[in-house]
C-alpha positions in Angstrom: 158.4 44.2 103.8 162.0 45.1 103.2 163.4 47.7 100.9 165.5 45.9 98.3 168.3 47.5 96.2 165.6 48.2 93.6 163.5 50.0 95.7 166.4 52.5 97.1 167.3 52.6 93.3 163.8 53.6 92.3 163.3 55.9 95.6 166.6 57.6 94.5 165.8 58.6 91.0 161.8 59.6 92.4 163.3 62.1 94.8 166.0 63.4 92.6 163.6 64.2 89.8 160.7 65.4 91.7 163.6 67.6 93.4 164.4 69.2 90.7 161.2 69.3 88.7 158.7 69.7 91.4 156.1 67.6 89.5 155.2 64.1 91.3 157.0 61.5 89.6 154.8 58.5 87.7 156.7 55.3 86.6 156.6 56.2 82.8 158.6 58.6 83.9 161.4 56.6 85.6 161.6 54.0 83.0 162.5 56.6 80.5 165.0 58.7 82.5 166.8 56.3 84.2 167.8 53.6 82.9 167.1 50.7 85.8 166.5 47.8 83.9 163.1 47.3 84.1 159.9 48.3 82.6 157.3 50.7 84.3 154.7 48.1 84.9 157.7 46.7 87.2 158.4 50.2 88.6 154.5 51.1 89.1 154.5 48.2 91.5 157.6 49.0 93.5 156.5 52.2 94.1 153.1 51.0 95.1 155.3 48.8 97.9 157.8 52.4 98.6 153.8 53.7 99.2 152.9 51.0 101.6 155.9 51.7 103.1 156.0 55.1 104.1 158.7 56.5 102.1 156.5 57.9 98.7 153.0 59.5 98.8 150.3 60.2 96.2 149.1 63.7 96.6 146.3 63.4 94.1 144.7 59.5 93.1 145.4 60.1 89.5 149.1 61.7 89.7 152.2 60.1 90.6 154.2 60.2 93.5 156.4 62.3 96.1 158.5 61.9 98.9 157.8 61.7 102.1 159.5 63.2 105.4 160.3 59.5 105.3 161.7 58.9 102.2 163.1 62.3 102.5 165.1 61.0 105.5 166.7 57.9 104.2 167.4 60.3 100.9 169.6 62.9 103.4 171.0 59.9 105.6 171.3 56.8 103.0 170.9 57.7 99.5 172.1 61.2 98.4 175.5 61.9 96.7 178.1 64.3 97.3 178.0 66.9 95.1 181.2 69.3 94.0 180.9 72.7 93.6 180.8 74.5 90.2 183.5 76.7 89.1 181.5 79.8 89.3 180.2 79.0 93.3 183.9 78.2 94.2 184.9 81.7 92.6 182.8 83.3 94.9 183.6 81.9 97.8 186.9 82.8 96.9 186.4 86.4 96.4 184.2 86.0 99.8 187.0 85.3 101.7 189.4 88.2 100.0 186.2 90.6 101.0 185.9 89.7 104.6 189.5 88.5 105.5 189.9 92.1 107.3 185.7 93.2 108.3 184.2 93.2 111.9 182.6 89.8 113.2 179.0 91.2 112.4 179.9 92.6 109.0 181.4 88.8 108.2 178.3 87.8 109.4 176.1 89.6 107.1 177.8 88.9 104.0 178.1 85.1 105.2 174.2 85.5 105.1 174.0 87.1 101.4 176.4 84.5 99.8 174.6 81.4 101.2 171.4 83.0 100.3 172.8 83.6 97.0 174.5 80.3 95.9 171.3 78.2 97.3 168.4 80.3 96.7 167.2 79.6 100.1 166.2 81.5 103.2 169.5 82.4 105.2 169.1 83.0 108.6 171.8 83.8 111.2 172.2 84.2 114.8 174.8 86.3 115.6 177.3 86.0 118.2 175.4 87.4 122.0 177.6 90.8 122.5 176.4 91.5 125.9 177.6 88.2 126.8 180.7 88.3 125.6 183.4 89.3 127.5 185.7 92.6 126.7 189.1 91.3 125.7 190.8 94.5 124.5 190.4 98.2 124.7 193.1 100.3 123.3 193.3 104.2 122.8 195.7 104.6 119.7 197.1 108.6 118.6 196.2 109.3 115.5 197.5 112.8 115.3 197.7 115.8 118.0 194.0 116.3 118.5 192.8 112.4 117.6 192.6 109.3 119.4 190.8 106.1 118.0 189.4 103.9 120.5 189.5 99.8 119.8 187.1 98.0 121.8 187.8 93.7 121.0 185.3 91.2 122.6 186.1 87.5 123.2 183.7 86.9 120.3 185.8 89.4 118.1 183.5 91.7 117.7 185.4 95.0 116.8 184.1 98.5 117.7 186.5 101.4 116.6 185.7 105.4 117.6 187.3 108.3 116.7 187.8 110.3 119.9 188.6 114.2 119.5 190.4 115.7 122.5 192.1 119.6 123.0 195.7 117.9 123.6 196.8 113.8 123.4 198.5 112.7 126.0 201.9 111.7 125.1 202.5 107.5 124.4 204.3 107.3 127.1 200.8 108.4 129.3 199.0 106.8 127.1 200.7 103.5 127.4 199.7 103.9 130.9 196.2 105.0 130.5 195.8 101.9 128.3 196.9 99.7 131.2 194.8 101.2 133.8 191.5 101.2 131.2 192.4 97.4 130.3 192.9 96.6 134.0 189.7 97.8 135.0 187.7 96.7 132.0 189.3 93.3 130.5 187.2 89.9 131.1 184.3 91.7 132.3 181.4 91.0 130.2 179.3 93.9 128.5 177.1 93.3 130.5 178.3 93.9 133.7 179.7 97.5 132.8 177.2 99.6 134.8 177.7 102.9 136.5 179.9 101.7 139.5 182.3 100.5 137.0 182.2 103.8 135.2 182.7 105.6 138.6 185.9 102.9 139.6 187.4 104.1 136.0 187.2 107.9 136.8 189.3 107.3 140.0 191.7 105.5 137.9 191.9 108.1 135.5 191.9 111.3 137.9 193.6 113.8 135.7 192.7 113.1 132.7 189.1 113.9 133.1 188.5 115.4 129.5 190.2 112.1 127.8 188.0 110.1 130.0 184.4 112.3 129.3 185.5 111.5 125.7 185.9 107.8 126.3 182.5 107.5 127.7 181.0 107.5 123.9 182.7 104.5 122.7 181.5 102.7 126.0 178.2 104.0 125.8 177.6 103.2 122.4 179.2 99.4 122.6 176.7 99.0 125.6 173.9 100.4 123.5 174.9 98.0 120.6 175.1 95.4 122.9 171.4 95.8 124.0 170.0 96.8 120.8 171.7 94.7 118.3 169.3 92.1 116.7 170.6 88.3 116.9 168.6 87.4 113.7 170.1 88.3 110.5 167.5 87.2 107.6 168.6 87.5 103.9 167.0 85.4 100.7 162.9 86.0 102.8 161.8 85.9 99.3 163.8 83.1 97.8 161.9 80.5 99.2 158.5 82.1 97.5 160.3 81.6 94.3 158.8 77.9 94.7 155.7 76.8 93.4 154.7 75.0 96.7 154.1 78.7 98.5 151.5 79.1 95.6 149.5 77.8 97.8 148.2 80.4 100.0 147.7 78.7 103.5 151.6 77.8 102.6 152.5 80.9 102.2 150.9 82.3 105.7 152.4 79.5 107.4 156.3 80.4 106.1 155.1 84.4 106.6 154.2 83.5 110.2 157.7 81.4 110.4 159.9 84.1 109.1 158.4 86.7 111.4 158.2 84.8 114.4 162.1 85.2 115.8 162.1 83.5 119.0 160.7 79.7 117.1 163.4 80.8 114.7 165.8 80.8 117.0 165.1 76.8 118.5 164.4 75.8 114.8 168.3 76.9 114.4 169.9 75.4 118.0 172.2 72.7 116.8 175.2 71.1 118.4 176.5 69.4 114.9 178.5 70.3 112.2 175.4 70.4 110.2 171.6 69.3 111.1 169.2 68.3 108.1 165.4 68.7 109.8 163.0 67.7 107.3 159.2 68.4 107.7 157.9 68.1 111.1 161.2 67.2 112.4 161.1 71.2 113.0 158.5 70.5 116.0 157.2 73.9 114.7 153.5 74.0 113.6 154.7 76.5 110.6 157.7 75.0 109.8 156.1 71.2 109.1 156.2 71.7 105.4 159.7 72.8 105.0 163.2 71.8 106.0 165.8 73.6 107.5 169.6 72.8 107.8 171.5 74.1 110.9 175.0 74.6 111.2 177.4 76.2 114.4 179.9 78.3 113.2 183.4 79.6 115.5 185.1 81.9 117.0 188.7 80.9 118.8 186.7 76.9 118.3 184.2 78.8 120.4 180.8 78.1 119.3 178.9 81.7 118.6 176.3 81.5 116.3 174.5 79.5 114.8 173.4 79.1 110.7 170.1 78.3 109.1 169.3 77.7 105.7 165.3 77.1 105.5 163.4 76.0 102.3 160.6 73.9 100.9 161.3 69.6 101.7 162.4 69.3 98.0 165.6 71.4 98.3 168.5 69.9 96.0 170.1 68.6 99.4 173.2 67.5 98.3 174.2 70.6 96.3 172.7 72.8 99.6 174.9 70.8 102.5 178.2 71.1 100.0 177.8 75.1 99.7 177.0 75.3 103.3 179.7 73.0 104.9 182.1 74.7 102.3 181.3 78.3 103.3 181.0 77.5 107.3 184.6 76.5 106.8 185.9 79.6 105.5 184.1 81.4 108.1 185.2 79.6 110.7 189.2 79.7 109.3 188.4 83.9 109.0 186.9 83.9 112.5 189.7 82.0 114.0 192.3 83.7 112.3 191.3 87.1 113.3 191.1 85.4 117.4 195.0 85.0 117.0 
């Protein structure tokens, strides 16, 4: 049996309204609200054959019916139509873009995570960019006045760390224009990582002489290394959201998205993507807890370096179109913020 253009037609207008009404869809229904040209006795039987098929199921003999991880699938691929943004959601972004045009990598990041969360009233997850893999690409010592230094420590993932550092005397610019090239010569392109005591000893040589500047650089090293290590790579925002639908009434639901929010490491290969944007829909997740929802996965940039990856998780009904338009739109801006700041 083939799907025909009525089927997809009576497919399309199941899974939009069960989308956004959450109540399986009988063909009294459809007749009424969408005007396809043909009664429901016609429409009961397609969706009989979309049953037969694979891509509608009937979760209760007397009710009608629902997607499938099937039907869901031809909907995301096939069937589903772009959707603009609203005024109000473009006004956002916009004033996201004013907030975070000057803010550290990981403080983009988190308000990346609050506004998706926000606009799609899903689950935002983040993985934020490794920092003890990342490679140092800038520290500078800047005078601030006759007792102040700031330290700026830039990795290649532009991640920013600034420190105030207090000291009896500056040195002069002059000095400190070479102290900055000794420090940068020692330091630059090695990653966080590899910054371990011999380093640390190596630098003292360098800076023989100015031993209390360099006993008050060692706080700004030591605390990027302790960032580094302690930092989490999972930034969660919205963990309620998705309990704001009425499918995680169901109580063995809800234990299985519980177990799935708290369980970081299957979060993190539920979000590995190398796509603009992935749509995994029910046990495309490979995740036992994860079979009754879908997640959509996007990479987002630094310098077009890949550094972290974007999930948005909620129940297989999500409004698709108006979720992959919010997300594509605001992993653009990021990646345009990221990128510019890498110039």
């Amino acid at each position: 049996m083939t799907i025909d253009d009525r089927k997809i037609k009576i497919l399309q207008a199941i899974i939009n309204d069960y989308i956004h009404t959450g109540d399986p869809v009988g063909s009294r229904t459809i007749a009424k609200k969408y005007n396809l040209g043909v009664g429901s006795a016609t429409i009961r039987n397609e969706m009989a054959d979309l049953e037969d098929m694979g891509y509608l199921e009937q979760p209760h003999a007397s009710s009608g019916r629902v997607p499938s991880n099937k039907g869901y699938r031809l909907y995301v691929d096939s069937l589903m139509e772009n959707q603009l943004l609203t005024p109000e959601e473009n006004l956002k972004i916009k004033q996201y873009i004013i907030d975070t045009a000057m803010l550290e990598v990981d403080k983009i990041v988190r308000q990346t995570s609050s506004l998706l969360s926000e606009l799609t009233n899903l689950t935002c997850v983040i993985q934020t960019p490794s920092v003890n893999k990342s490679f140092i690409k800038s520290l500078q010592l800047m005078k601030v006045d006759s007792t102040t230094l700031v330290s700026v420590i830039i990795t290649d993932a532009g991640v920013m760390k600034n420190h105030i550092i207090r000291v009896n005397s500056t040195p002069t610019i002059e000095e400190l224009n070479k102290i900055n090239a000794v420090i940068n010569r020692r330091l630059v392109n090695l990653c966080i990582e590899q910054i371990n005591l011999q380093v640390i000893n190596q630098l003292k040589e360098d800076l023989q002489g100015y031993d209390e500047l360099f006993n008050a650089l060692l706080t700004p090293l030591y605390e990027t290394l302790k960032n580094a290590a302690d930092s989490p790579d999972l930034i969660m925002e919205g963990a309620t959201n998705i309990f704001n639908y009425p499918e995680y009434n169901d109580i063995e639901k809800a234990k299985e998205m519980l177990s799935l929010l708290n369980d970081k490491e299957s979060l993190r290969d539920l979000l590995k993507t190398n796509k603009d944007i992935t749509i995994r829909i029910g046990e495309e997740n490979y995740k036992p807890q994860a079979k009754e929802c879908s997640i959509i996965a996007a990479e987002y940039s630094f310098g077009n370096r890949p550094i972290g990856t974007i999930g948005l998780i909620g129940p297989k009904r999500i409004d698709y179109s108006k979720v992959i338009s919010i997300m594509a739109e605001i992993v653009k801006e990021l990646n345009n913020i990221l990128n510019n700041q890498s110039k």
